[in-house]
N, C-alpha and C positions, 0 to 999 in steps of 0.2 A: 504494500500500500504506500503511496507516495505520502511524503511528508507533513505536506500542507493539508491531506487529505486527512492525516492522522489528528493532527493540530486539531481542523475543523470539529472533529466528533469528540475529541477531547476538552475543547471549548465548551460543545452542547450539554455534554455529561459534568462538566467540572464549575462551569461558569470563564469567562475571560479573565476575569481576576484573578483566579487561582494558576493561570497562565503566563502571569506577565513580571512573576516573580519579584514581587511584594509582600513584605510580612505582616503589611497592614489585610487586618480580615475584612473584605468585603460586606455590605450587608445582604442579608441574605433575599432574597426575590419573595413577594408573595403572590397568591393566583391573582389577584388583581393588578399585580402589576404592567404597568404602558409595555414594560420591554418584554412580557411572555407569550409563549407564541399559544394562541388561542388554537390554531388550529393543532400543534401540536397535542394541545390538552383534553380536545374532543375528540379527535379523529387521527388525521396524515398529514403533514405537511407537505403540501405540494412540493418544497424543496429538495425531501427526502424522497420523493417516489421517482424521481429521475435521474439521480447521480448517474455521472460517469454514459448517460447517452446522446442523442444531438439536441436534447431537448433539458440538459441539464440549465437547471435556473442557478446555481451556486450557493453558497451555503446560506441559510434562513437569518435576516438581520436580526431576528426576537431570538429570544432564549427558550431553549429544550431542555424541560428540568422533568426528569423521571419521576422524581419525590413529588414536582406538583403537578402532573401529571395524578400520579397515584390518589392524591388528594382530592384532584376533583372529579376523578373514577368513584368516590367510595364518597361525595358528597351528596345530600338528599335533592330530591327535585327541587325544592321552593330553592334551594339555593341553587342551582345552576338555571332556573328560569329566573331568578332577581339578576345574575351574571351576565347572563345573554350571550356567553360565549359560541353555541349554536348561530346565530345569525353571526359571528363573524366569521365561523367557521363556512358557513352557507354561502357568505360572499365573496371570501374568499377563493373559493370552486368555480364561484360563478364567474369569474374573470379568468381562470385559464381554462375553462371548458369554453365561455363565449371565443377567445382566443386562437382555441381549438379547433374549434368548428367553422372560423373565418379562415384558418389554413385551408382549411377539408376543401370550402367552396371556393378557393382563389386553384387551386390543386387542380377539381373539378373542370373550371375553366378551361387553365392551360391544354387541359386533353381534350375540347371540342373542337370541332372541326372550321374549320377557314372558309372564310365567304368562298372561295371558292368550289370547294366541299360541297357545302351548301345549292349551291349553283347547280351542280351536276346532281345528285341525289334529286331534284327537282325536277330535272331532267328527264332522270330514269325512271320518276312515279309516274310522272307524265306518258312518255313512252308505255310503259305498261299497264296505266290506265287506258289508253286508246287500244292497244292492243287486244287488251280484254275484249273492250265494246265488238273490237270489228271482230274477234274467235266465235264472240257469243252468237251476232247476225250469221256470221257467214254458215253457222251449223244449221244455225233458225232455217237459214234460204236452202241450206242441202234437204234441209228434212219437207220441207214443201215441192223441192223437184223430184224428190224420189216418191213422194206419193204422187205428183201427179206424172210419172214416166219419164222423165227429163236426166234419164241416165249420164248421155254426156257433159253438160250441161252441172249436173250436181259433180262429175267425177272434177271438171273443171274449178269448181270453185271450194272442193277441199285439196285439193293442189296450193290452193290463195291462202287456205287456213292453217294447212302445214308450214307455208313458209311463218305465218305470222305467229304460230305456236311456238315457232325456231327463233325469229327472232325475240320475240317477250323471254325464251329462256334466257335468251343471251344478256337482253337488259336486266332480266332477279340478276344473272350471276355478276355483270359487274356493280350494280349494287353491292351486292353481298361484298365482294370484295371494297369497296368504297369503305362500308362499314368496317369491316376488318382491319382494314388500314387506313383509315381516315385522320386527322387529325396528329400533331408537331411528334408524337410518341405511340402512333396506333398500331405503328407498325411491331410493335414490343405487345400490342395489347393489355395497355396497363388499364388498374382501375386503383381508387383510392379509397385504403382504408377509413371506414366512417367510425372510429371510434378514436384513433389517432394522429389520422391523416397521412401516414405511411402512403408511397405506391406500389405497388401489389401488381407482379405478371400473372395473368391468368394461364401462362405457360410453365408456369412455377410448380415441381413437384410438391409431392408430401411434407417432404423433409422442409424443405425451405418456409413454406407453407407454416409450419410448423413451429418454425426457426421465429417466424413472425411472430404468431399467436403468442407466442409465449416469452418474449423480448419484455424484457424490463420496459421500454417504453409505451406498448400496448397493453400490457395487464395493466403501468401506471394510468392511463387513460380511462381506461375498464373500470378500475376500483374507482378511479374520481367520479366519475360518469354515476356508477351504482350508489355510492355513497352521496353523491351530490343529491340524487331521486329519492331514495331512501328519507332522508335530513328536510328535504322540503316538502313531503309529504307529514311529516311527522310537526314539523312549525306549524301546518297551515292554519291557518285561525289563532295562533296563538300570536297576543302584541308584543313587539318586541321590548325589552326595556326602554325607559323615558330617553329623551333627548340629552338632556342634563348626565344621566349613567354614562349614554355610548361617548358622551364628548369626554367625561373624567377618566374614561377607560382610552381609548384612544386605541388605536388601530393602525398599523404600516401596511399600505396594497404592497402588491407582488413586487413593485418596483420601489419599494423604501421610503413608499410619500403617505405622509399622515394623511388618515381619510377627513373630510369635512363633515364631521360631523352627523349624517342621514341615515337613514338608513336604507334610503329607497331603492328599490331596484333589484333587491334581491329575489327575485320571483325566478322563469325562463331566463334562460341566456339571450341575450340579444339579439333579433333576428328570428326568435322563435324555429331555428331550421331543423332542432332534433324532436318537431312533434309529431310524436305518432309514430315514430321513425323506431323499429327493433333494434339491438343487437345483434346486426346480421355479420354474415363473417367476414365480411368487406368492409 
């Protein structure tokens, strides 16, 4: 384990103080304090679920204290609803899942297809719609000359309807192709995972497959994602503490800036894009 990496967890577990090689005894932290990390005291810290992948955030500005931690595990309800630690925890999720899911659909993008693309695909529905029409007539007009004796005549005009059968195949198949390989990476046939944002070859065996599913940085995703659901289902209806509590408590977002004081917005991630939407394996 790299050094500064050790430092870090040594930090979390000891406190900085006990780090910096001072005989002066620091004081000690309480649950309510500005510098404790709420999330780590309800749930996960988002800092801690991605060490070490492309998605590593670096080490948590608040402090990770085991002891309080254990304290507010084994505290009653009335005091962890006067707390409110829950909504910070809530909001916290909420901002690298909304985060998340702005990757997922900027990702999505990149892989669709170019006016170009575009262009031709329209083309060939086109194409293959008229073709339809005239298969469907030219069989309609066979089956009226062959009732009324017009052997040559009908032998004629499914001759017309053979070639237009050959050609509609030929426009599905360069469709189909179009699809396959459309767009700046279709040719790879990528899609993107909806839980992490990963891209994912649908050419990709088991193994790899697999290699994915089970990456520190998609089970991180996975468990925020579960946990986020879980926690907001479990708030709903319930007020969060007064205004006056969350401002004396104070709160660092993801990027080390004290929150303004609200609470609002902890509902859906922004964009509403994960509703309704499973845990599919993509």
């Amino acid at each position: 384990m790299a050094a500064a990496e050790t430092r870090r967890l040594l930090e979390q577990l000891m406190g900085e103080q006990s780090m910096s090689g001072s005989d002066q005894r620091a004081p000690q932290l309480k649950i309510d304090d500005p510098k404790v990390c709420r999330s780590y005291l309800v749930g996960n810290c988002p800092h801690d679920l991605f060490t070490n992948t492309k998605q590593d955030f670096g080490p948590c500005p608040k402090a990770h204290n085991e002891a309080l931690k254990q304290e507010y595990q084994a505290a009653s309800e009335q005091d962890k609803e006067r707390w409110g630690f829950e909504f910070d925890y809530l909001r916290d999720m909420q901002k690298y899942v909304s985060d998340c899911d702005r990757r997922i659909e900027g990702a999505q993008r990149r892989l669709e297809k170019t006016p170009e693309e575009i262009r031709q695909t329209n083309v060939y529905l086109s194409q293959i719609n008229e073709l339809s029409k005239s298969i469907e007539a030219g069989l309609h007009e066979i089956q009226i000359m062959g009732e009324e004796g017009m052997v040559n005549m009908a032998v004629q005009e499914m001759y017309k309807v053979q070639v237009k059968q050959t050609e509609k195949a030929e426009a599905e198949r360069n469709l189909r192709n179009l699809s396959d390989t459309g767009g700046p990476s279709g040719h790879q046939k990528l899609q993107v995972c909806d839980v992490c944002g990963a891209y994912l070859s649908r050419l990709d065996n088991d193994r790899r497959l697999a290699d994915h599913f089970y990456g520190k940085m998609h089970l991180g995703y996975a468990q925020m994602r579960k946990s986020y659901e879980e926690l907001q289902k479990n708030l709903k209806g319930r007020p969060p503490p007064s205004r006056d509590t969350y401002n004396s408590y104070g709160h660092d977002d993801m990027n080390g800036n004290r929150g303004a004081g609200s609470w609002g917005g902890y509902g859906a991630p922004r964009g509403g894009r994960r509703g309704g939407r499973g845990r599919g394996r993509w």
